[in-house]
Backbone bond lengths (Angstrom), bond angles and torsions (degrees), N, CA, C in turn:
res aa  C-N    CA-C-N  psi(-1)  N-CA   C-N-CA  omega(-1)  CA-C   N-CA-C  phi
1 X - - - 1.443 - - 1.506 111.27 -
2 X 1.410 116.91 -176.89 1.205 121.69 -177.01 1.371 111.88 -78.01
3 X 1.296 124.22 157.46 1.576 120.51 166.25 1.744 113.42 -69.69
4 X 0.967 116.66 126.97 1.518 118.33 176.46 1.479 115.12 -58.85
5 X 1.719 123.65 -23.58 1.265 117.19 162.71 1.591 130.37 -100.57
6 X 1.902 95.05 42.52 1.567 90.76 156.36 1.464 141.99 -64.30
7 X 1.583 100.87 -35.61 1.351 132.87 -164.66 1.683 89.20 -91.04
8 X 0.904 128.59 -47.97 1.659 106.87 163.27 1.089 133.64 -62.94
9 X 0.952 122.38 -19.09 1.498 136.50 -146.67 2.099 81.32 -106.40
10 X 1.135 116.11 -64.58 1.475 128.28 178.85 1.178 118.89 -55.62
11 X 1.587 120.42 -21.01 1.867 128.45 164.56 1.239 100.83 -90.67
12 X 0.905 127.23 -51.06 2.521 123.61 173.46 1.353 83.34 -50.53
13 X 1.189 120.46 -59.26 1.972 94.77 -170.37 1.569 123.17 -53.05
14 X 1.221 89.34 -67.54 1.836 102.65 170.53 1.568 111.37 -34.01
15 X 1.606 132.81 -56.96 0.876 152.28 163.82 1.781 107.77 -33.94
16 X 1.635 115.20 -79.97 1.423 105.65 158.63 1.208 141.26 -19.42
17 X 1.319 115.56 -62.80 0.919 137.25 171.42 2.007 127.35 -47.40
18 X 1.242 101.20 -60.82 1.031 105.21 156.20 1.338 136.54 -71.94
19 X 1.349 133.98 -9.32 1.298 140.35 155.81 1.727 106.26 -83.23
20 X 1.334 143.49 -19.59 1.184 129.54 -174.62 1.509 96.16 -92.75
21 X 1.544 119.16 -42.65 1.830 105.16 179.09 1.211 105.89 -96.10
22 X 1.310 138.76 28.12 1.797 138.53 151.05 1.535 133.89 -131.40
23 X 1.435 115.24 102.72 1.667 94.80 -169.41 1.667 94.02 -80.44
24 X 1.788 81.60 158.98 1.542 101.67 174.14 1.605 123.74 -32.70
25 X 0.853 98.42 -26.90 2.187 97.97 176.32 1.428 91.10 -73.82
26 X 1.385 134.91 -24.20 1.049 122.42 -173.99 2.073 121.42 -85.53
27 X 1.393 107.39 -49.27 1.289 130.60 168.61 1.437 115.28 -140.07
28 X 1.484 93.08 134.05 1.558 109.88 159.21 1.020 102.84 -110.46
29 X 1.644 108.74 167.55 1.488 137.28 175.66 1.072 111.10 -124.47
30 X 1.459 122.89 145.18 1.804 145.98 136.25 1.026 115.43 -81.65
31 X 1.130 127.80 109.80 1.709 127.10 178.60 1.661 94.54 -109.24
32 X 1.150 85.98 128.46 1.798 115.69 -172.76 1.436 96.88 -118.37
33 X 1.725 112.64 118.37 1.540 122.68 -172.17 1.765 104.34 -154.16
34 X 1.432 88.76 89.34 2.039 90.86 -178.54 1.075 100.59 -69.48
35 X 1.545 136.71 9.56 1.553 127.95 -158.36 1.840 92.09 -97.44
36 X 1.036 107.70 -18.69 1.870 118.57 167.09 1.779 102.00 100.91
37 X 1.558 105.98 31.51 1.374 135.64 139.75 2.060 109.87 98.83
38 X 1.492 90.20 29.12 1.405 100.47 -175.74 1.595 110.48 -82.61
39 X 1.282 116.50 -12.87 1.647 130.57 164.55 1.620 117.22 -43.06
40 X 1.636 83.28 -47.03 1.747 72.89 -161.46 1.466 106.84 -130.09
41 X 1.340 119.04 24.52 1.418 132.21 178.69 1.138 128.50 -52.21
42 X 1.986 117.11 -0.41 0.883 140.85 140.48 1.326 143.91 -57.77
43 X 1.458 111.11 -18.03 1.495 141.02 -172.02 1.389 122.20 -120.57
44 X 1.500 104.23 8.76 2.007 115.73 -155.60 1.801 93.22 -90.56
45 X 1.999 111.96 1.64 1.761 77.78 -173.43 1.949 78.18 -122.35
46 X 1.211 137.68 28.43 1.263 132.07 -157.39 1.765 114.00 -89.33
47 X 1.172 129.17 118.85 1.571 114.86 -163.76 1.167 108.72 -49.64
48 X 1.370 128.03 -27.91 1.571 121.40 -169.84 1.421 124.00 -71.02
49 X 1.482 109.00 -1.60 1.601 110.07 -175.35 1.877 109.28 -80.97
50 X 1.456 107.96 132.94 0.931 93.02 -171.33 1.726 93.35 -95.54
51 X 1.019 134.72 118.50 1.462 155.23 -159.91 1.498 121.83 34.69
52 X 1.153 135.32 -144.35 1.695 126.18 -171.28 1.476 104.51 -79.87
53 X 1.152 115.61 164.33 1.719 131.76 177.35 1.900 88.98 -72.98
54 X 1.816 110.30 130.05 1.172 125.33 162.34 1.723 110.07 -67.00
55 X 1.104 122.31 110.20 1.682 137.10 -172.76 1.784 97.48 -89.08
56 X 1.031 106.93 -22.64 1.883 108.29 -159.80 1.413 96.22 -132.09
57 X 1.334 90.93 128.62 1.631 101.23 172.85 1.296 130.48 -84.51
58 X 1.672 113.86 0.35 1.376 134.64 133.32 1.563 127.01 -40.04
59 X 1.269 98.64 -60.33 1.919 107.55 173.88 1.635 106.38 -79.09
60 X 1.214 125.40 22.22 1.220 115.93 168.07 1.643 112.65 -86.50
61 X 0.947 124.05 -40.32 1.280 133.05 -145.02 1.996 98.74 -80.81
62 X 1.520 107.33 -45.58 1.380 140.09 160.97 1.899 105.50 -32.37
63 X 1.226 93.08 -67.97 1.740 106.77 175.31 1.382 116.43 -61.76
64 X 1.205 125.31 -27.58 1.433 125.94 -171.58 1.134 94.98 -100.36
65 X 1.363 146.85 -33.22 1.852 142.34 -178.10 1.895 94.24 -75.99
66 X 1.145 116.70 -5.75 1.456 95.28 -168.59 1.854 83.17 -127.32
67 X 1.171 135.79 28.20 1.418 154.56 168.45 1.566 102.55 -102.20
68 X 1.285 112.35 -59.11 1.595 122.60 -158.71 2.007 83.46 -85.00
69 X 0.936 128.43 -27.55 1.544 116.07 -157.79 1.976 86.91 -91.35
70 X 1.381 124.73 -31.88 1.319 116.71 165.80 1.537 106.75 -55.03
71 X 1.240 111.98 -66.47 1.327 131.26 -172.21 1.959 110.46 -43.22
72 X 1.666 113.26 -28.33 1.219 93.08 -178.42 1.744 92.97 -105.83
73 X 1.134 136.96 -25.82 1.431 137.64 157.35 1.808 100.93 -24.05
74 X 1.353 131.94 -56.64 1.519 130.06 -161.66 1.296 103.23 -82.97
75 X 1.506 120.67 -30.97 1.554 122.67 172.80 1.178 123.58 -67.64
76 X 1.498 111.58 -22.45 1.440 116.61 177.71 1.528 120.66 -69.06
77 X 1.803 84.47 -39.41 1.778 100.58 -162.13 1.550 106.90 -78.27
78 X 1.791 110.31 -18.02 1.270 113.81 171.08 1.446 119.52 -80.59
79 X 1.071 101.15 -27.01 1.649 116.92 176.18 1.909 106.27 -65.29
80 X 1.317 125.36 -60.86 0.965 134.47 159.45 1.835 121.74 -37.88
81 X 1.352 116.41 -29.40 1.562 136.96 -176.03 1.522 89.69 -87.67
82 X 1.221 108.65 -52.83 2.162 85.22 -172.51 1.376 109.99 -80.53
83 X 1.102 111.13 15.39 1.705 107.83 -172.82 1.562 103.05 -96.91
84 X 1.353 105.30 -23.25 1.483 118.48 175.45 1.543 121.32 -100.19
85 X 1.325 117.87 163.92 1.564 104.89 -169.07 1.693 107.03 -84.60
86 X 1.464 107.42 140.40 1.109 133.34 -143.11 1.758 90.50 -61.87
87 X 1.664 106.72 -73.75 1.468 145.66 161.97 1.639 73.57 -1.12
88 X 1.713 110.29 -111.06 1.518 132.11 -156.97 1.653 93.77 -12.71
């Protein structure tokens, strides 16, 4: 059978990867780990995290409504930025 740490082994990459060609102004992360955060305990001091690894798949849902409410906060303020002249 397959090794059970492909899919880990293939998110630490992805993960790498994207933190060595993006600084944090560029991407943050949510690291989501029901394993009670032994996945990525490698990544727990990295600037790009945007706050602690979700352990409970209860507090997921919490983190992502306050993701999308950032997420429409920057759309607004960009929305508001093209309405004004760019130049100024």
């Amino acid at each position: 059978g397959k090794s059970k740490h492909g899919k880990s082994n293939f998110v630490n990459g992805l993960i790498a990867t994207w933190i060595q060609f993006h600084p944090p102004e560029d991407i943050r992360l949510l690291l989501c780990d029901f394993k009670g955060g032994v996945e990525f305990t490698v990544w727990k001091n990295i600037p790009h995290l945007l706050g602690e690894f979700v352990k409970r798949q209860a507090d997921l849902l919490p983190r992502l409504r306050e993701i999308r409410r950032m997420i429409d906060e920057r759309l607004a303020l960009m929305e508001q930025a093209s309405k004004q002249d760019i130049e100024s």
